[in-house]
Each structure stands twice: as C-alpha cells, then as structure tokens.
C-alpha positions in Angstrom: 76.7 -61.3 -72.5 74.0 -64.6 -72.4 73.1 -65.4 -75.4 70.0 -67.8 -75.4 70.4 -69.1 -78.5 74.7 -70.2 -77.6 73.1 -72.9 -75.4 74.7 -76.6 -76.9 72.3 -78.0 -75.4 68.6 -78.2 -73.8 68.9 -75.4 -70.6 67.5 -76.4 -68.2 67.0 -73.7 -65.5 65.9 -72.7 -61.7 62.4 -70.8 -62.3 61.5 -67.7 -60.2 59.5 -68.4 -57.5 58.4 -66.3 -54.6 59.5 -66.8 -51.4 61.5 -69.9 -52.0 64.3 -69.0 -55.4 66.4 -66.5 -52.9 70.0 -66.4 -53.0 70.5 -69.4 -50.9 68.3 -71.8 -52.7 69.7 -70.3 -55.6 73.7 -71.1 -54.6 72.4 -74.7 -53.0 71.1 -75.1 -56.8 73.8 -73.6 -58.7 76.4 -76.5 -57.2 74.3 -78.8 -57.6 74.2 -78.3 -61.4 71.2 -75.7 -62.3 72.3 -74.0 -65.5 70.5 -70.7 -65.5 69.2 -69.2 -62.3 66.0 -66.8 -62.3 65.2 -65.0 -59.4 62.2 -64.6 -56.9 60.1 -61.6 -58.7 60.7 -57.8 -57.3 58.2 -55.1 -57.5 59.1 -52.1 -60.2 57.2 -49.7 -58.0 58.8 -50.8 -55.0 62.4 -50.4 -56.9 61.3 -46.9 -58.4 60.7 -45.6 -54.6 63.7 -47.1 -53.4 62.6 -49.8 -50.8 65.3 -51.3 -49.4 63.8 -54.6 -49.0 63.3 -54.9 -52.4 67.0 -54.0 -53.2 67.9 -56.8 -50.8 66.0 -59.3 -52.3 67.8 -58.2 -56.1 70.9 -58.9 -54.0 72.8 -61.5 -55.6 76.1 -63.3 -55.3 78.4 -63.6 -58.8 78.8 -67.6 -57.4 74.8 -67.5 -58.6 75.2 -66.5 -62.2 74.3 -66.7 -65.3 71.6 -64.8 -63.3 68.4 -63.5 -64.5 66.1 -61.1 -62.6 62.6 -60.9 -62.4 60.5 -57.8 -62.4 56.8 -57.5 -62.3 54.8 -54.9 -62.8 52.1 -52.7 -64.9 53.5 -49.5 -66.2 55.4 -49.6 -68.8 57.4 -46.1 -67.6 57.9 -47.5 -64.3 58.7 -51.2 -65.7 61.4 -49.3 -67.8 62.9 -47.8 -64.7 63.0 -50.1 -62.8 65.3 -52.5 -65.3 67.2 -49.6 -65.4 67.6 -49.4 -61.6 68.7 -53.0 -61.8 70.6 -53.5 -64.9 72.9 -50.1 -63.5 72.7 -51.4 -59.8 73.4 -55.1 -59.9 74.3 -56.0 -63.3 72.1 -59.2 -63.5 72.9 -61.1 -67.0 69.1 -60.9 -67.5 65.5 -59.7 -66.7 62.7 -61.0 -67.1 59.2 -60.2 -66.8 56.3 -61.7 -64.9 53.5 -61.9 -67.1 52.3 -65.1 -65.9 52.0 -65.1 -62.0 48.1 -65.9 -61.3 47.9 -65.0 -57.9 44.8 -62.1 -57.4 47.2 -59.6 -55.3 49.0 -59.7 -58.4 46.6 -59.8 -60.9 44.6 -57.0 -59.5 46.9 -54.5 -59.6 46.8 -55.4 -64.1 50.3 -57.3 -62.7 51.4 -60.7 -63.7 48.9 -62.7 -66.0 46.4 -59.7 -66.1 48.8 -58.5 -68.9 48.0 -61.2 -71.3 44.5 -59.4 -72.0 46.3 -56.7 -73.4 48.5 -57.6 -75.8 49.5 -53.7 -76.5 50.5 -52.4 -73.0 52.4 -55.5 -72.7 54.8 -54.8 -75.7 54.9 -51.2 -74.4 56.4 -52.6 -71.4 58.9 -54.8 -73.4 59.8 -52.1 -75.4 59.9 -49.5 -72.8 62.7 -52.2 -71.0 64.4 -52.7 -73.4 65.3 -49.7 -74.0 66.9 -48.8 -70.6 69.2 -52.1 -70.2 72.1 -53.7 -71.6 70.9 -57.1 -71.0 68.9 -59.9 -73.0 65.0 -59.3 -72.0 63.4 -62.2 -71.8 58.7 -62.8 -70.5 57.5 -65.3 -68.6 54.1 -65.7 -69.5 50.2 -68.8 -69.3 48.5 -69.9 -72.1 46.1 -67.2 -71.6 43.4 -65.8 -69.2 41.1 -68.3 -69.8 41.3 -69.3 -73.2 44.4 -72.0 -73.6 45.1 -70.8 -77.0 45.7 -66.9 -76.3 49.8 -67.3 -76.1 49.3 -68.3 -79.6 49.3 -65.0 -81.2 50.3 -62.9 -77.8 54.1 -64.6 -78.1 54.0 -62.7 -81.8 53.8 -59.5 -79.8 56.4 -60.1 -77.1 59.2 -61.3 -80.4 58.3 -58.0 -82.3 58.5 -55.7 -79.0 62.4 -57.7 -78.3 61.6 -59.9 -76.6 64.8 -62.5 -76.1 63.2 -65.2 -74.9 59.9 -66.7 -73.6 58.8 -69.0 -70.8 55.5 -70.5 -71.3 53.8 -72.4 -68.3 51.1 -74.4 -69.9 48.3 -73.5 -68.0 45.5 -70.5 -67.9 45.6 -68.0 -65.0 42.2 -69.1 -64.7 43.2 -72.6 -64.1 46.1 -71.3 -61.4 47.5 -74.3 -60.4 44.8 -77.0 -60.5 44.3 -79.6 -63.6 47.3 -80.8 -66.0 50.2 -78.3 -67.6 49.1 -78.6 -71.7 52.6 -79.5 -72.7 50.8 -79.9 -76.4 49.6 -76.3 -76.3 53.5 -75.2 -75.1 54.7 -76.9 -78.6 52.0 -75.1 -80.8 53.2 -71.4 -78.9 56.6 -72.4 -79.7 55.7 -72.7 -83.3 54.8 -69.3 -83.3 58.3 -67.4 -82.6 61.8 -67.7 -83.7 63.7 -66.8 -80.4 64.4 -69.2 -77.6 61.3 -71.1 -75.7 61.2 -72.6 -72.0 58.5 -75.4 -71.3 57.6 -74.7 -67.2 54.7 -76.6 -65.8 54.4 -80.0 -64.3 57.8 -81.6 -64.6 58.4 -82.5 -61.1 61.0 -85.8 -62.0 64.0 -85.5 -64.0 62.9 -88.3 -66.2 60.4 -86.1 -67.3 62.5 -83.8 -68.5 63.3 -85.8 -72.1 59.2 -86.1 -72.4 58.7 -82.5 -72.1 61.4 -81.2 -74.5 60.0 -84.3 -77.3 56.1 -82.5 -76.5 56.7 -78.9 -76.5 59.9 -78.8 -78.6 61.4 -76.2 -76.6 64.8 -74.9 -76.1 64.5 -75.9 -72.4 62.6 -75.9 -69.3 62.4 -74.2 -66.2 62.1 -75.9 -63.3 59.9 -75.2 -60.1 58.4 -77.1 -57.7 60.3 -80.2 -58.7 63.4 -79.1 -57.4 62.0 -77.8 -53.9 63.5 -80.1 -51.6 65.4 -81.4 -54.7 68.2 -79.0 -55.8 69.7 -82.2 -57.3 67.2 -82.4 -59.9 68.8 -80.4 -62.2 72.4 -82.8 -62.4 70.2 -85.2 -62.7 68.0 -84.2 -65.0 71.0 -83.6 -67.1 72.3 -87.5 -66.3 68.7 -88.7 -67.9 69.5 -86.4 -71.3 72.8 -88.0 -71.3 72.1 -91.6 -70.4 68.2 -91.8 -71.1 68.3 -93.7 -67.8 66.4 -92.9 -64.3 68.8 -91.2 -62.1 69.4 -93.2 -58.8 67.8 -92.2 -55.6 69.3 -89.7 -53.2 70.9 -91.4 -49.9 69.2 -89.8 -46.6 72.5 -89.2 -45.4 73.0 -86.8 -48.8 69.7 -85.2 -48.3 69.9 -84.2 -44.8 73.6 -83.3 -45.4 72.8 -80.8 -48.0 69.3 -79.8 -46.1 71.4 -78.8 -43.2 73.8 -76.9 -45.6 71.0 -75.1 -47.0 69.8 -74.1 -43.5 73.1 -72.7 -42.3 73.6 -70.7 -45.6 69.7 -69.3 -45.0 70.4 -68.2 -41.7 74.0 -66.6 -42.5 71.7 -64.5 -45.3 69.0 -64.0 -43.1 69.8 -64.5 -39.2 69.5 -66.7 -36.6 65.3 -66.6 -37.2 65.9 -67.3 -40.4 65.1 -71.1 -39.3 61.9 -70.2 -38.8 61.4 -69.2 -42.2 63.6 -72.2 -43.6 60.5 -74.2 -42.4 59.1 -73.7 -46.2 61.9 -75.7 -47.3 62.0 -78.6 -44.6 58.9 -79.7 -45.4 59.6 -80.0 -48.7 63.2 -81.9 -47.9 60.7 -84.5 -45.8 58.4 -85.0 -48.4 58.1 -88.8 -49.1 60.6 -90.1 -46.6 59.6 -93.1 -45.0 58.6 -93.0 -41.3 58.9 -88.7 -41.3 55.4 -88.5 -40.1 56.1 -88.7 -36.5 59.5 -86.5 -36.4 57.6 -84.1 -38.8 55.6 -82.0 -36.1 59.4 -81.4 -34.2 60.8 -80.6 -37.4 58.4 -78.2 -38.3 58.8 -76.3 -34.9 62.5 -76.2 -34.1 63.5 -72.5 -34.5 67.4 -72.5 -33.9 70.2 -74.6 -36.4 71.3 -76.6 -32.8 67.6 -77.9 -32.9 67.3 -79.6 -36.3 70.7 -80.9 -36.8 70.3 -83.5 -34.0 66.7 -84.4 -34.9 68.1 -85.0 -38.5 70.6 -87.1 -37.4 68.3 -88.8 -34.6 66.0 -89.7 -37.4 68.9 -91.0 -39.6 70.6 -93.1 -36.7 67.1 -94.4 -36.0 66.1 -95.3 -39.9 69.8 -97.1 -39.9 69.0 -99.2 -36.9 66.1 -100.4 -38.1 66.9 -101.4 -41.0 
C-alpha cells in the first residue's frame, strides 16, 4: 500500500488536471520519470448513477501506477460511495479529493473550493471516505476563498477527519489563476499538520523545483502546467535535486519524437478523432519553438496522425537546413 511518508526523497508528482492528466499523458509521464501520478477529477454523482463515461475516464493502466484518483464532489454520502465504487472497481493506490478546483461550474454546485467555507461538511466527507476504502485518502485544497490565510486552521480539520495527505496550491479561489502562487503562505499551512504536504502552484521550470521545497518546506510538489508539453520535467526536475544544476535543453528531434508518441498512444485510447482533441497538447509541445508561428495554424488543424507527422518532420528538416 503507498505510504506517503516511505518517500526517501522529495515526490514529486503529475497533478490532476482536467482534460489533459488522462491515461496517455499519464503513461507519456510515467517513462519519462513522474513519480506519483493523480488523475483528471471524476464526478461522485456521475459514479453513483453509473455513467459510463465517467468509469472510462477512472480507467487506468497498472504501467501508470502508483496511481491516485481524483473525486470531486459535495455530499458526503455520495462522496463515500463513490470511493467505494472506485477503490472496489479499479483499485487505484489512492483518492483524492478536489477541494481546490475554482472553476464556477464547480463551485456552484458547493464542489471544489466552495468546500473550504465549510470546514464541517468537508471533514464529513473525509470521514465518510475513508470509511468505505482501503486506500490512503489524501485533499487537494487553495489558501482559502478569499482570505489567503483560511488553509491555516482548515488543514487542522482535514488531519483530524484522516486525512493522508494534503496538496495546497497557493492561491485563493477568488484569485483563480491570475497573480503569484504564495509559496510563503504554503510553508506557514504546512506548519500546521503532521502528515505529508505537496507545494502546487507556479513551478513551471524544473530549476524551480529546489526553490519551492526550500519556501514551503513541503514533502513535495505536484506538477501541472509545467509539464504540459513537457513530460520531461519531472526526470529533470529530479537531475536539478541531484546535481543543483539546470537541466539541458530538449533536442527538437526529442520533442517531436515523443509528441508524435503521445499522439499515437491518444488516438489508440481514443480513436482516430482523437487528433482532434490532441490539439490541447500540440500547442503546448510548440510553445516557445523558434520559427513555429507560421507552421502553427497547420498544426493546429491537421485531424489525422498521417497529417502531423510530416509537418513535424517538414518543420524539423527545414529548422536543420537553416541552420
């Protein structure tokens, strides 16, 4: 069973993020030296009815694990039975609960961050989990509503409800994504527990990495945006730790190699249209490439694998020709 606290050194892990932390992302990650993977969120009600959409997205291959799972809901009942319905179904070696997603469709619904405002119903929910898995429960959670300093005695709740671990992203849900990740503020909510702490928010280098553990004195981090377009980021991140040097720079040959690898492995999980929705994950394989601009606007329209490999490798001879 994962134990968080076994860990020899800093994790350093794959965060869950709609849309984009499926199974192929999450394998394309995994080899490339992500430690912990946590999944894409799944709606408890949509489990407890028994969509099958849902199932398919908690669908997960052993190559991906240690693998955690992430629920969101409000209910505490139907939060409960719906880590049942996946601890029984899929065996993850984890769930986790959104209580940090800002998003309004979310939020609305008391979902995600919402939570945070009431510190009670959310340990109901933890306790109400826990008590229908046989897997380490673990809360992603903001440094509050509005107010930064809120995770500061709400992290008390979520240890004494069981709680395994907690992910703090160090910003407010009413800052969403805009203005700095409060590192500073992570380290203070640390203080506050005794079980294991991930630092998310704003380290989108692996250099970074070594900063953000020294700040927040956390166990970890959990990586999102920085490694879209950048599965590597995690083996590298790990190089920094080791070597305390800046990791060298990705060939174009490597990227496109592994972007096309990623494409075919999102298609064989989701079709041949699954191109189309591989898109997301193009743009962010082009981002910063010199001379992209003009081959972007084909990129972002081919819709079959036979399409984008030869404009990949058009754009690579090209960039080798004139260089």
């Amino acid at each position: 069973m994962l134990d968080w606290n076994a860990f020899d050194e800093p994790i350093i892990a794959l965060s869950p993020m709609a849309d984009m932390s499926d199974l192929p992302f999450c394998l394309i990650a995994k080899e490339l030296g992500a430690e912990v993977m946590f999944r894409e969120m799944v709606s408890s009600e949509a489990l407890v009815r028994g969509n099958e959409k849902t199932f398919e997205m908690a669908w997960f291959d052993d190559g991906e694990r240690p693998i955690i799972q992430q629920i969101f809901g409000g209910d505490p009942q139907i939060m409960g039975e719906a880590a049942r319905i996946i601890d029984e179904k899929y065996h993850p070696d984890g769930i986790d609960i959104n209580m940090g997603c800002p998003v309004y469709k979310i939020v609305s619904n008391f979902n995600g961050a919402s939570l945070m405002k009431d510190p009670k119903k959310a340990s109901e929910i933890v306790r109400e989990m826990k008590k229908n898995i046989t897997v380490p429960l673990s809360v992603k959670i903001r440094l509050g509503w509005t107010d930064p300093t809120d995770a500061i005695d709400f992290v008390k709740y979520l240890e004494d409800a069981g709680a395994e671990l907690i992910t703090v992203h160090g910003r407010t849900r009413a800052q969403g994504y805009a203005g700095v990740s409060d590192w500073e503020m992570i380290g203070r909510v640390k203080q506050q527990v005794s079980i294991s702490v991930l630092a998310n928010g704003d380290i989108h280098k692996p250099e970074q990495v070594p900063e953000a553990l020294k700040v927040t004195g956390c166990d970890g981090v959990l990586i999102a945006r920085g490694c879209l377009g950048n599965p590597w980021f995690f083996g590298q991140a790990r190089q920094v730790l080791k070597t305390g040097k800046p990791p060298e720079p990705i060939s174009l040959e490597e990227r496109f190699a592994v972007c096309m690898k990623h494409a075919r492995m999102h298609v064989d999980h989701y079709g041949e249209r699954g191109v189309v929705t591989f898109r997301k994950h193009l743009s962010w394989y082009l981002k910063g490439i010199p001379g992209v601009k003009e081959m972007r606007t084909k990129i972002m329209q081919v819709s079959t694998l036979d399409e984008l490999e030869p404009l990949l490798q058009g754009f690579l001879l090209n960039q080798k020709t004139n260089s």
